[in-house]
C-alpha positions in Angstrom: -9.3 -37.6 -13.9 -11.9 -34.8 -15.1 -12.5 -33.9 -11.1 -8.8 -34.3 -10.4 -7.9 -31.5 -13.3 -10.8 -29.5 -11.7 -9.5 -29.3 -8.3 -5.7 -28.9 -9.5 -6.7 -25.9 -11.8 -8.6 -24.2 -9.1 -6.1 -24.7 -6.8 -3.2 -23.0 -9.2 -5.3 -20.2 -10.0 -5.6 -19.8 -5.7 -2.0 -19.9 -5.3 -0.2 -19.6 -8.4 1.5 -16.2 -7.8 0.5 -13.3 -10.0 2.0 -10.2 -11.9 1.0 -7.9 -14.5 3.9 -6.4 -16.8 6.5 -8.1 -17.2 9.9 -6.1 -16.2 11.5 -5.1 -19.2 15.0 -4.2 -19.8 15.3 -0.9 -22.1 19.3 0.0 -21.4 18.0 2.4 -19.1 17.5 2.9 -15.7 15.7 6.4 -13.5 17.6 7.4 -10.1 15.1 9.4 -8.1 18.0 11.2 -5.2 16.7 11.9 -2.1 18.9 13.8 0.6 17.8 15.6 4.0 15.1 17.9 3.6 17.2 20.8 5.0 19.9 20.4 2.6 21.3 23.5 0.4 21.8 23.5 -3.2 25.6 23.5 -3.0 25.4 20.3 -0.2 22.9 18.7 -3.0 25.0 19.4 -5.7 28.1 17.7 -4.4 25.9 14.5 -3.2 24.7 14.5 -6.5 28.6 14.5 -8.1 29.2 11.9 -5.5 26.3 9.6 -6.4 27.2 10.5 -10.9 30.8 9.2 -10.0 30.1 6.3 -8.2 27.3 5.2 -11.5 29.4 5.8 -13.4 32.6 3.0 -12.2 30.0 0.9 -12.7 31.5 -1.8 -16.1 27.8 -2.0 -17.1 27.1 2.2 -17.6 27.8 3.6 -20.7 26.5 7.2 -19.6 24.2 9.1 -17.5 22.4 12.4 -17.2 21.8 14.1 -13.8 19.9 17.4 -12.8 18.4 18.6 -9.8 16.6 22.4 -8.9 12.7 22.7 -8.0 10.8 22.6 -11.9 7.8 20.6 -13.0 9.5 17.5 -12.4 11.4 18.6 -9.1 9.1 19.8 -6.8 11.5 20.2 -3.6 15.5 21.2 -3.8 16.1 17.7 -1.7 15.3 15.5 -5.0 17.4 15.1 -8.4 16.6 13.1 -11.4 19.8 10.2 -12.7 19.1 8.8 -15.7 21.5 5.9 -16.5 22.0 4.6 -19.9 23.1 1.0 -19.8 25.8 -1.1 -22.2 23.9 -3.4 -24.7 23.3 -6.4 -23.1 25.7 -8.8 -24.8 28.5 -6.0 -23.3 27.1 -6.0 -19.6 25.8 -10.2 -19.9 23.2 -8.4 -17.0 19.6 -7.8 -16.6 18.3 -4.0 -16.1 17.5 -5.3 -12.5 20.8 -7.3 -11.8 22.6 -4.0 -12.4 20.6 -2.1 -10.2 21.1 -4.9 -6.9 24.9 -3.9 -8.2 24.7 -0.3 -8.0 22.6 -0.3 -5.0 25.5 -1.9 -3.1 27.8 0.6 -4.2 25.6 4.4 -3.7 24.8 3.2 -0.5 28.2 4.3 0.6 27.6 7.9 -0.8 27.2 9.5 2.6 24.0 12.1 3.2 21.9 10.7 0.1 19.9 7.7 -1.2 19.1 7.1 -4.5 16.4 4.5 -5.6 16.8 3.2 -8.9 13.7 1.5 -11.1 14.0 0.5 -15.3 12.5 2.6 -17.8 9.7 0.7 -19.3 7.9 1.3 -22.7 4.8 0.5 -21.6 3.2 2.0 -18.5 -0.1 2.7 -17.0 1.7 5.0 -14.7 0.3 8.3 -13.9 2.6 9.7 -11.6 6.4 9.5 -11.1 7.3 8.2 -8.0 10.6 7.1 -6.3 10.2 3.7 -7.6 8.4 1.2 -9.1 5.0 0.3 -7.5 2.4 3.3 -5.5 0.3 2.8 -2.9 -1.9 6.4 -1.3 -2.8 7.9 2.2 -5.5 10.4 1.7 -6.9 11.9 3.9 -8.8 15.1 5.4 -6.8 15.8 8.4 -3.3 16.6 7.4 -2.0 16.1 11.1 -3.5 13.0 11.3 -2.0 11.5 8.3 1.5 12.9 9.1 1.5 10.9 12.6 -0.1 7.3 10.7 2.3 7.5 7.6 5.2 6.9 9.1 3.9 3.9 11.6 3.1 3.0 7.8 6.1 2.9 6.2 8.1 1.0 8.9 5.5 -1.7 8.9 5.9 -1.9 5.5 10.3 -1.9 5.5 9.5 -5.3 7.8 7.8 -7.3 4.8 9.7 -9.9 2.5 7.9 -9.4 -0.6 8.8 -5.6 -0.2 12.1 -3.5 -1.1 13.0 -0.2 -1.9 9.9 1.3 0.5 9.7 5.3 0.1 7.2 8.5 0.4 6.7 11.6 -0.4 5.9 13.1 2.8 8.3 16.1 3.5 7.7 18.1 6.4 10.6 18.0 8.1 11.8 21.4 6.3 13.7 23.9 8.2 11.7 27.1 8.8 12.8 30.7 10.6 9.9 32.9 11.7 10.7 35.9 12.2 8.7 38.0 15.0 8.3 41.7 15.0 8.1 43.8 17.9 5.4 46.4 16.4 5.7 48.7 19.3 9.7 48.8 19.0 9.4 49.0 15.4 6.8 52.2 15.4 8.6 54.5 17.6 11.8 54.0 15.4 10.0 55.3 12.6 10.1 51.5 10.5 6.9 50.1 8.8 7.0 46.1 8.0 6.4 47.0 4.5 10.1 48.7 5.3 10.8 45.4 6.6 9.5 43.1 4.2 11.8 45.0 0.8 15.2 44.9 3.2 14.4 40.9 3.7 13.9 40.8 0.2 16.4 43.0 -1.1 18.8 41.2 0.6 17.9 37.4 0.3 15.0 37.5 -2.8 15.9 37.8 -6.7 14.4 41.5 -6.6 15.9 42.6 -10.4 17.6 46.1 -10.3 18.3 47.0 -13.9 19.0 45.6 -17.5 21.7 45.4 -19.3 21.5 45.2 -23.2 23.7 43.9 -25.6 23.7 43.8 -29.1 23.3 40.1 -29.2 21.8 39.7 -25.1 20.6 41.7 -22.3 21.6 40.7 -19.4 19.1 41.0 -16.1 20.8 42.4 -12.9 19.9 40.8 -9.8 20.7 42.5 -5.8 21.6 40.1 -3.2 24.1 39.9 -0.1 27.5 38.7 -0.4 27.3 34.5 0.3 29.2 35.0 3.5 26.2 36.6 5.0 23.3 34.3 3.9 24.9 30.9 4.7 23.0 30.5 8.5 20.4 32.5 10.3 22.4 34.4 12.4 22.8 36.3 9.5 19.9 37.9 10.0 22.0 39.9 13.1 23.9 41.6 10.4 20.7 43.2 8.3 19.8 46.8 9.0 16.9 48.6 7.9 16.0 52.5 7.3 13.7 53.9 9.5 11.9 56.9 8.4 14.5 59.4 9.9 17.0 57.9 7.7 18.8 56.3 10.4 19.9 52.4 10.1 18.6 50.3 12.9 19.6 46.4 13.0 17.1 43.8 12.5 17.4 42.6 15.9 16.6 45.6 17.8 13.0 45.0 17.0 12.6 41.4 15.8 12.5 38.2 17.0 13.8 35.2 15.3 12.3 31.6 16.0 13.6 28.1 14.2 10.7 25.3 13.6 10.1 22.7 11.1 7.4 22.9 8.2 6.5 21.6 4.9 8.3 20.9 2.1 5.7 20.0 -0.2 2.2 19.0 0.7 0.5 17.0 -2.6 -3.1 16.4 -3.0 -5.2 13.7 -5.0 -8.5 15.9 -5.8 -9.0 17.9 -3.0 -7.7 16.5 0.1 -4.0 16.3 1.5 -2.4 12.6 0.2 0.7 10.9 0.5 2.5 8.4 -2.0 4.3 5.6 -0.6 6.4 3.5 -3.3 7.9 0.4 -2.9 9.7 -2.1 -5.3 9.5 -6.3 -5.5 11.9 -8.2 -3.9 13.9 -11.0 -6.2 11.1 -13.3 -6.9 8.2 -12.0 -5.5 5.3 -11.2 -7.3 2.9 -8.2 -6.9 -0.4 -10.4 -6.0 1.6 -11.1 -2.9 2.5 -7.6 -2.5 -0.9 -6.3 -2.9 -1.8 -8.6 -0.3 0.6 -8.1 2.5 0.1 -4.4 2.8 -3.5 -4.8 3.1 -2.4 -7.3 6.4 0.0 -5.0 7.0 -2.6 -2.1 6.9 -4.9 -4.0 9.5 -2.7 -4.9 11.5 -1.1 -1.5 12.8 -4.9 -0.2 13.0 -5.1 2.2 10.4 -8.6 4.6 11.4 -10.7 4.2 8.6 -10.7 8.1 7.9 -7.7 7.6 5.8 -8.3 6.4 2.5 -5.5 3.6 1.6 -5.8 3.1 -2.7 -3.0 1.2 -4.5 -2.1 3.6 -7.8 -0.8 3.0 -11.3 0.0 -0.1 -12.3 -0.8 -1.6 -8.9 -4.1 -0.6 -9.5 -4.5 -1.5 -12.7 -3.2 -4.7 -11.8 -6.1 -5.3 -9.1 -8.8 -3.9 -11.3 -7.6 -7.2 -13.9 -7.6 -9.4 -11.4 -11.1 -9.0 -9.8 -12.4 -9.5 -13.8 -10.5 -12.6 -14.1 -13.2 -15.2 -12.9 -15.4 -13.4 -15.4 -13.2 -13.8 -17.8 -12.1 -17.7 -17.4 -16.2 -18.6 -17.1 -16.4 -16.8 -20.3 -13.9 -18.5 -22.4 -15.2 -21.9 -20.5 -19.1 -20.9 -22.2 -17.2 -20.3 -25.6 -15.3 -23.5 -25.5 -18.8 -25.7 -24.6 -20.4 -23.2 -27.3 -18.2 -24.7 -30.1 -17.9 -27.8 -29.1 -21.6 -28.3 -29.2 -21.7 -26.9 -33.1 -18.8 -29.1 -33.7 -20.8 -31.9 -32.2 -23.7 -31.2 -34.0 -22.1 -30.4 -37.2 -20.8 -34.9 -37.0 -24.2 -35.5 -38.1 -24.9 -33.5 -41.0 -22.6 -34.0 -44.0 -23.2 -30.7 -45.3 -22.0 -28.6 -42.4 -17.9 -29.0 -42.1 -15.9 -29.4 -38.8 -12.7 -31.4 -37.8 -14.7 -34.6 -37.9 -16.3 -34.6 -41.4 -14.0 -32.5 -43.1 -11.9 -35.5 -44.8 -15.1 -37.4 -46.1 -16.5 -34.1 -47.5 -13.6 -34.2 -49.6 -13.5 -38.0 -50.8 -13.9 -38.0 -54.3 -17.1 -40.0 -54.0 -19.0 -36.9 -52.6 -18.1 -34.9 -54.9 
């Protein structure tokens, strides 16, 4: 029997599955939007309306706050913040995470945006705030190099079970115009790219002009172009600039205008490039399992050891107490023998009390 319950608890502690916190259900729930990286602000803020309304049908919603803009939590005009403040759970007779599987359903017919949902939890060993719930890293020196493996990445990692929910941060599929100037063209029509570089800026930047003061406000006075001529690129046809004669030449008597992609955003960890891929559980799997099968996941698409792969937050924490747990068990196993041999000892001297001689220590005859 003693080998038996030997074997059996080493083989539960093998393949027992394993978690750290469990997931807790606070009334309230964080929507990180994601739309198209070449998205305006006016297309985001009607896919953001769009996602807000459809929350908010929802019988188990009681309210919600939405924002979006580039700020310290925004770092790229293609991302908004939802939170979603939940009915008390004797109203809604749901979990936190049976309510988002609902709502998931229902945004993902919100066309041109994609929301990922995660509960708020009081306790967190999170140190960044990702798209959802669980972050694993790419570092790596060579930015090129970890655009092209990322993405091999992340659709190995949409094919596991354990899995849902996979995202990242990587956004370098931004819109860019370069604009090319024809310096001979531009010198003998009398126009220097400083010239240049204020009509650009007078035209499309936030360059402030004058003040106005109240008695109560002042009021700051910003120059720009009508909307109608900043909506596309070709816009650019319609800018003219003074030349040093005083005449107006258009921009694209001397310039050249090129369309490319480039970089929303590139993040760091210390002092190389990095990207965050997040990923949430899938209905009863645990994170043990997850940990595991993106490690298989990683060696199997034959990731070059140049990039650094490190799980983050609670992931990590969440390794760092499992590799102590044999350490831990073989303690409390030298602390139970420890008192069972003072107990053991303590049978055979009356004066010393344990379990064993406790009731004839207190018999009237030794007193």
């Amino acid at each position: 029997m003693t080998i038996g319950t030997l074997v059996g608890t080493i083989l539960l502690y093998i393949y027992v599955p394993k978690g750290f916190f469990p997931v807790q259900d606070t009334g309230v729930l964080l929507g990180v939007s994601e739309a198209p990286q070449n998205v305006s602000f006016a297309a985001m803020t009607a896919r953001q309306r769009a996602l807000a309304d459809v929350i908010l049908q929802d019988p188990a919603v009681e309210s919600l706050s939405s924002f979006i803009g580039i700020d310290g939590t925004n770092t790229t005009l293609n991302s908004g913040r939802i939170q979603i403040n939940l009915k008390p759970l004797e109203d809604r007779k749901l979990s936190a995470s049976e309510v988002i599987r609902r709502l998931q359903s229902a945004i993902a017919k919100v066309d041109g945006i994609t929301l990922f949902l995660q509960p708020v939890q009081d306790l967190t060993v999170e140190d960044r705030v990702s798209r959802t719930q669980f972050q694993y890293s790419l570092e790596d020196v060579d930015p090129k190099e970890l655009a092209y493996w990322t993405p091999k990445f992340v659709e190995k990692l949409k094919t596991l079970p354990d899995l849902r929910d996979v995202a990242t941060d990587q956004l370098n599929d931004g819109l860019l115009a370069t604009l090319t100037i024809d310096r001979d063209t531009a010198s003998r029509l009398g126009i220097l790219p400083a010239d240049i570089d204020n009509t650009l800026y007078d035209a499309f930047g936030q360059r402030q002009v004058s003040t106005i003061f109240t008695q109560l406000n002042q009021y700051h006075v910003v120059m720009e172009v009508d909307k109608s001529f900043r909506q596309t690129p070709a816009a650019l046809k319609d800018i003219y600039v003074r030349s040093s004669n005083g005449q107006q030449v258009p921009l694209s008597a001397f310039t050249r205008f090129e369309a490319g992609t480039s970089s929303l955003a590139i993040n760091h960890q210390g002092q190389f490039p990095v990207v965050t891929i997040s990923f949430n559980l899938a209905p009863g799997a645990s994170l043990g399992g997850a940990t595991t099968a993106i490690d298989k996941a990683r060696q199997e698409i034959a990731m070059p050891p140049s990039i650094q792969a490190t799980f983050q937050g609670t992931a990590a924490a969440f390794l760092r107490s499992v590799s102590n747990e044999p350490l831990l068990i073989l303690a409390a196993l030298v602390t139970v023998y420890i008192v069972l041999g003072i107990c053991t000892r303590a049978t055979f001297i009356p004066s010393r009390f344990c379990l064993r001689c406790l009731p004839r220590a207190l018999a009237p005859s030794s007193r």
